[in-house]
Structures are given as C-alpha cells and as structure tokens.
N, C-alpha and C positions, 0 to 999 in steps of 0.2 A: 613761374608756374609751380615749380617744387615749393618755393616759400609758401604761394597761395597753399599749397596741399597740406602743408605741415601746420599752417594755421589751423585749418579747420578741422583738422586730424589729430591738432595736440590734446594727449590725456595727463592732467599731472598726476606724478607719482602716485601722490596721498587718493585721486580719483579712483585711477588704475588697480590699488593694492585691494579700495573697498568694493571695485568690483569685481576683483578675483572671488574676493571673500565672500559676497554674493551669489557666487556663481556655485563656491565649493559649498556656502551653507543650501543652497537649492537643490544641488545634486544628495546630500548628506539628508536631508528630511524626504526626500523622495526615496530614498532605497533602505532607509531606516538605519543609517549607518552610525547611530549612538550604540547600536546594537556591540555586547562585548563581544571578542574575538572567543571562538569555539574552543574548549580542551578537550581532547581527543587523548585517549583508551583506548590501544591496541592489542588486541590478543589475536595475534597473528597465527597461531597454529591451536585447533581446538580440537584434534587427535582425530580427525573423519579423514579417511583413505581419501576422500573425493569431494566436489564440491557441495555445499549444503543446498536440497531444495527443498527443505521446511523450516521454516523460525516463527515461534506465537511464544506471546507473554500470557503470564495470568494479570487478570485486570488489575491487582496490587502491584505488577511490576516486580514481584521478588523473585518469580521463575520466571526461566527461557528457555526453551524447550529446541534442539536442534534435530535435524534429521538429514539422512546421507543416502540414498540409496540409486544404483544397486552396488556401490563401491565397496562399502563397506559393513552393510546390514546392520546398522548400531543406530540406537536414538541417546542423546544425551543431554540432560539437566543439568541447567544451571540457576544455583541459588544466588540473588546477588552476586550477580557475575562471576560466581566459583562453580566450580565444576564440580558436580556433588554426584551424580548419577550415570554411568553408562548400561544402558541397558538393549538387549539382543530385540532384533527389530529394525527395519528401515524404515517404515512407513509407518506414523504416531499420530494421535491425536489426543489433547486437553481444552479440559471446559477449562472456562474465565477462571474459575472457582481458582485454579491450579491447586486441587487436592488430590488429585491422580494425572494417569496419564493411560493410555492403551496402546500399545502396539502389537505389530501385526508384518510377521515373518517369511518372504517371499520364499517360493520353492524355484527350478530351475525353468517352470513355466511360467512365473513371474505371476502365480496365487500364492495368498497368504493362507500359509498351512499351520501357522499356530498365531491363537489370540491371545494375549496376556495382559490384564490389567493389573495395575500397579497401584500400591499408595504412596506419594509423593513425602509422607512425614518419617517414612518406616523404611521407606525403599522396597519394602516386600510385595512381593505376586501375591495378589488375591485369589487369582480367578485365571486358569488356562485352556483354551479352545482350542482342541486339535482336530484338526480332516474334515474339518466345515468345508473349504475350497471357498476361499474368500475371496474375493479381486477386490474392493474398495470398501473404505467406512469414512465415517464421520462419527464424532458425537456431541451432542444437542448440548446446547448451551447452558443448560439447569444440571449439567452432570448427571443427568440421570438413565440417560440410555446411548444405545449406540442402534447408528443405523447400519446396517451393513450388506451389500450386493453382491452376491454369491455366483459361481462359475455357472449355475443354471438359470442365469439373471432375473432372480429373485428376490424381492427386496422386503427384506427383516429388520426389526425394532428389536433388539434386545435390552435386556432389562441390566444395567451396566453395574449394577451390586451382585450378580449371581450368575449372569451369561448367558441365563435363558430366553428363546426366543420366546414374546409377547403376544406380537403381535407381527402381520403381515401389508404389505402394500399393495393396495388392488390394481390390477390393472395393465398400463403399457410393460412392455419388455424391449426399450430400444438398443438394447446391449448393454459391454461388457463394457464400460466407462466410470468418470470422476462422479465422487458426489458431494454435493455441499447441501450444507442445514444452514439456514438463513439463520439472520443475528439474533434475535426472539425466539425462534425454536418455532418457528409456525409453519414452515415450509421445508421442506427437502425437496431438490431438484439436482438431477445427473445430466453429464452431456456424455453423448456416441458420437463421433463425428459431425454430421453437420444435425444432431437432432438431439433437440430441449425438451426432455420431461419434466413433471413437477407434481409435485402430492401434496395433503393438506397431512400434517402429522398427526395432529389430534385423532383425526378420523379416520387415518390411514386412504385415504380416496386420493382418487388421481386427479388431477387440474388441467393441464395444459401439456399438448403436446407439438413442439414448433419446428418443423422441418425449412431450416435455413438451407444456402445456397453451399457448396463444398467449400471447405478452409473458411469461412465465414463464422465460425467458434471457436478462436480458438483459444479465449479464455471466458471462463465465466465465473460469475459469484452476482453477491447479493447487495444492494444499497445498504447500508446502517442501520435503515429505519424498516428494512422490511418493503419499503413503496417501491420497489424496482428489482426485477431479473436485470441484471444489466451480460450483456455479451459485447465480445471484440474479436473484427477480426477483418480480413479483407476490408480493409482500408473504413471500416465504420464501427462505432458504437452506439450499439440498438438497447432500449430500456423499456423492458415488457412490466406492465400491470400482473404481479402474480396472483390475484384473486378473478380478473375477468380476461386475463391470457391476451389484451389488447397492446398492440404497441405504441408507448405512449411517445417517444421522444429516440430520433434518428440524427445522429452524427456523423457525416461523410467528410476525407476526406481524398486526394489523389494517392493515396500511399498505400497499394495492397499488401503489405509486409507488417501495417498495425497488428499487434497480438495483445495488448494490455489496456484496458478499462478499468476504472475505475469512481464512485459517485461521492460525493465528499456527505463527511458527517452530518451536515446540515441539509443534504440533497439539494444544496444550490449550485455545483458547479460540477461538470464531468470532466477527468484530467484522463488521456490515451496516450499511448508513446508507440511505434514500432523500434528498428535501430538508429533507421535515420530521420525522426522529428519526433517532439513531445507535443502534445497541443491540451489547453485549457480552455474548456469551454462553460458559461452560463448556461443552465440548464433550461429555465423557462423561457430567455427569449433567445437562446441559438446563435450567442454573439460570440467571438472564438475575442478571448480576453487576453490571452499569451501563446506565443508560438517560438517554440527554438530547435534551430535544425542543427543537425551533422557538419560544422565547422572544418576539422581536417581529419587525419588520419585516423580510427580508436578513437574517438571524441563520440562515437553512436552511441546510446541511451540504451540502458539495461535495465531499470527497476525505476517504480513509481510508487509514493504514499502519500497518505495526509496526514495531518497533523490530529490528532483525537478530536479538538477542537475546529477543526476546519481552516484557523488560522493561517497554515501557510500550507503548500503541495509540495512533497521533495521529489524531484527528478534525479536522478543517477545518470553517469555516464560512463561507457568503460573504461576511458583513463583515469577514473577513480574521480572527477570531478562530480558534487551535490549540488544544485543549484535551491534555492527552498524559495518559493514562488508567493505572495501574500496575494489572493484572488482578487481580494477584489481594487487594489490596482492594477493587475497583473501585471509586474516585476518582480523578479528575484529582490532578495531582503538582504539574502546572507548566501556565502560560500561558503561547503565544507568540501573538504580530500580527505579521500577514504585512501588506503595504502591498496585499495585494487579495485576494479571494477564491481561493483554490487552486481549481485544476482538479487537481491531481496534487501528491498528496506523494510522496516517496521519499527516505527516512534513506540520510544518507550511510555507507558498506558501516561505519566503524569504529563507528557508531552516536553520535557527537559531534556530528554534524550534520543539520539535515532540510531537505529542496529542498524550497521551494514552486515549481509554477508553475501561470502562464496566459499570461497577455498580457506577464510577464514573469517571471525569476526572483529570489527572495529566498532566501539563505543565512542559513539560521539556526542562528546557530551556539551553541553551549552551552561555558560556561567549566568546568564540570566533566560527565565521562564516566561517573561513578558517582552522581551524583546520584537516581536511580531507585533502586538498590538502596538506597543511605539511607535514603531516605524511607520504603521500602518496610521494611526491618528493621526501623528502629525501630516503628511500627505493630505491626508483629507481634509485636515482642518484649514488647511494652509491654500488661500485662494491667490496670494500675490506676495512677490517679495522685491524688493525695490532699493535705490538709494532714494536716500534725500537731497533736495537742491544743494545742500553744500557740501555732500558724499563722505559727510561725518556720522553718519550711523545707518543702519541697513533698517526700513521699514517692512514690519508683513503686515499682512491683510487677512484676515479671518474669514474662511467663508461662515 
C-alpha cells in the first residue's frame, strides 16, 4: 500500500525544482516583485516640540512645508529636503505654486491673532494681519487669495498680495470649523461638527448645506477633480455632487471608528481606513477590491494616500509598516518601514517618493518610478503559467 502511494506520488527532482520555480515565478509577477528594493532617508528629528499635523509639497516637489501645532507654534520649510525656513506660526498654508506660504498665530483661545504672509525666495514677511480674530483659512490654489473664517463666523476672500478683504461669502454661518478649497479653486466648503457647508468662489454664493448624523464627519476634503465632496466617518464614506449637493456614491462598512477617506486621482477608486481596517473600494460599481485588518498588537493603520498617479494606495500602519496597494489588482506591490508610525503620508508630486510623518520625517525613496506599472502589467497580461509535459521549461499564457 505505501509502494502503491509512492508510486503515484513520485515527483522527480528535475519536475519538483521546476515547479517550485513556477510557483515562485507566479507569486513574483502577481505582486510585482522585480520591483527594486526601497532607499529610505531618515531625518528623524526635524526640530518641532510635537508631532507634525500638516505636510504639502509644492507641485515641483522642491519645497515641503511642515507644521506643529499647538506644541510648538512654528511652521517650517524645507528646500530639497533641507531645512531652509523656520518660521512663527502653527497653522500654514501654500499654493502648488510654492512661492509663498502664510501663517497664522494661535492666541491662548486657540484664534489666530496674527497673519503673516511670507515669500518663499526671500524668506521675508510681506504682509502682517493683526486682531482680525481668525479661527481657520485656506488658500486657493492659483496663489492668489486666501479664505479666511473669522471668530464672528464670517467668511472672507482676501486678496493674498495685500491682505485686504475683497470680498465676502454669502450666506450659512454653521460655525467655528475647518476649511478646505477644493483642487481648481472652484469651491470652498467648512465642516462644524456633523454640518457640510459649501460656496461657489467665484461668486462668493452658498451651495449646499448637509446636516449629517453626529461623529459622521469626521474627516473631509475634496476629490482631485473637483467631482466629489467626499466625507468619513462613522463607519461610511459618502461622496456628494458639489454643484447639485446630491449624494452620489455611499460606502458602509461595520467599523464606526473609520475617520479617513479618501478618492483616487482618476476618481476610480475610494480607499478608508479607521485604526483597525483599511478598505479599497471601486467607485462606480461598489466592489470592495482590498481589505486589511488589525493583525496584532500596534499593527492599527494611521495614515492613507495615493499615488499622483493613481497607481498604487499607500496604507500606514503604527508599527511603522507601509503597505502600497496596485488597485486595480488589489494587492500590495511593495513594502515600506517607516522608523515610526505615520501620522501623514503624502507621495512626493513626481511620485518616486512618499513622506512619512509624525514626530519626525522619513524620505522614502524608491530606486525605480515605474515599478507599479510592472508589476501591475505583468499580472494582467499574464492569464496562465504552466510546465511543459517534460517539466523542462515553464510556459505562460497571454491573456
């Protein structure tokens, strides 16, 4: 009976070794693994009392703008990766442009009691706004003005070459809350607690006003392309039409502790995370494409981005694990280790690079820029892989 078994069970050598080899070439083209190994750049202490929660690039990639507050009330620049600028201020904002930058100086009621706009070439103050009583701004993506929401929740255009008010926003006053300018500069929309306003910039007119369910916002921003309010929060990510205030596209899932949304470059795919699950979803038909939970202890998920391109989604984890996700197999491509937990990614603009930070930042840099699409081709192209009857060479199969 064991002879019988061993008969019909024998693999020789030469069979066995080519279909290991099979096995690892399958696994290796499904997860893109010609992909080179990451070089990683750590600048582990970047002189903020606390940990960072603001990081933006200018779309050239040569500055990177840091912010700390309320540890340390500093905003600080950095030129290719050097540290060029510290300047007073905890809460900043820069257009793409990165030829300035503006911050804005909390008092001990946590309003900004002085505005200061900066030139990035010169390092000098332009322009300083005292005893406005400011609570939040933004500024519009063409550099040319700033919005700004004042402790009488009034909402201002300033003219961001001079500091004077322009112009006005008509309308709702739902509080003392964030405010974001969508990626074109065609919308401004704040959140108060569980309630979404939104404006037309151009014409300063109000749009839409969406009173969600409590802790149901508790992040927001804007799709890429301007086609979506997107919100997160109590276990869903909701994606509102900001020109007819309709809601276009609802993503549930069992996890009321999601806080993070996010809609990819190409508005094909929405990626959420709370602490314990990330999840990747298709946007037009609703198919959840990747899903990865809370493994063991510290292993929960802290920061979420995409790629400029849309190519791959990087997931964070607090034990400083990156995972970077290629949608549309959805599988991870590549691993990176951050030396700590991200609070914030953000891929450097040419997409070669992705900033972690927190408490400090790690440049993580990638030795090839095409890497993602590789891995990603081949997968796709790749419909079979096989021995040959005499397990002397490995066949594939094209789709």
């Amino acid at each position: 009976m064991e002879e019988r078994y061993r008969n019909s069970n024998r693999i020789s050598g030469r069979r066995l070794q080519a279909r290991r080899l099979a096995i690892s070439a399958a696994f290796a083209l499904t997860l893109g693994a010609s992909a080179t190994e990451p070089q990683v750049d750590v600048v582990a202490d970047v002189g903020h009392q606390g940990p960072i929660d603001g990081m933006t690039y200018s779309s050239d990639g040569r500055w990177l703008m840091t912010s700390c507050r309320p540890s340390d009330g500093t905003t600080r620049l950095w030129f290719e990766s050097r540290l060029r600028y510290v300047l007073p201020g905890s809460r900043a904002a820069m257009p793409p442009s990165g030829e300035l930058v503006v911050t804005g100086s909390e008092d001990a009621f946590r309003q900004l009691g002085a505005i200061r706009r900066w030139d990035l070439a010169t390092g000098r103050m332009k322009w300083e706004a005292l005893g406005r009583e400011v609570h939040s701004f933004a500024v519009t993506p063409d550099g040319t003005s700033l919005v700004a929401l004042g402790k009488d929740k009034s909402y201002q255009v300033w003219d961001i070459e001079t500091g004077e008010v322009r112009q006005r926003l008509a309308g709702f006053a739902p509080g003392l809350g964030e405010i974001f300018v969508s990626p074109l500069g065609t919308w401004v929309a704040t959140r108060y607690r569980n309630t979404i306003a939104t404006w037309e910039l151009s014409t300063g007119q109000a749009r839409c006003l969406l009173a969600e369910e409590p802790n149901s916002v508790r992040q927001l921003t804007f799709a890429p392309r301007e086609q979506f309010i997107v919100a997160a929060g109590k276990g869903t990510v909701r994606l509102w039409d900001p020109e007819t205030c309709e809601l276009r596209h609802r993503f549930e899932t069992d996890d009321e502790r999601l806080d993070r949304g996010l809609v990819s470059p190409d508005g094909a795919y929405v990626l959420a995370s709370s602490s314990r699950q990330a999840l990747l979803w298709h946007r037009e038909s609703g198919e959840l494409v990747y899903q990865a939970t809370e493994l063991e202890h510290c292993s929960g998920f802290s920061a979420i981005a995409f790629h400029p391109s849309g190519d791959w989604a990087a997931i964070g984890r607090r034990n400083g694990r990156i995972d970077l996700v290629a949608p549309e197999i959805g599988m991870p491509i590549q691993t990176l280790k951050s030396s700590f937990g991200p609070s914030l990614l953000v891929p450097h603009p040419d997409g070669t690079e992705l900033t972690a930070g927190a408490h400090g930042i790690n440049f993580l840099r990638l030795k090839s820029d095409n890497y993602t699409k590789r891995g990603r081709q081949s997968h796709l192209k790749l419909e079979a892989l096989y021995l040959s009857e005499d397990a002397e060479q490995l066949v594939a199969q094209n789709a």
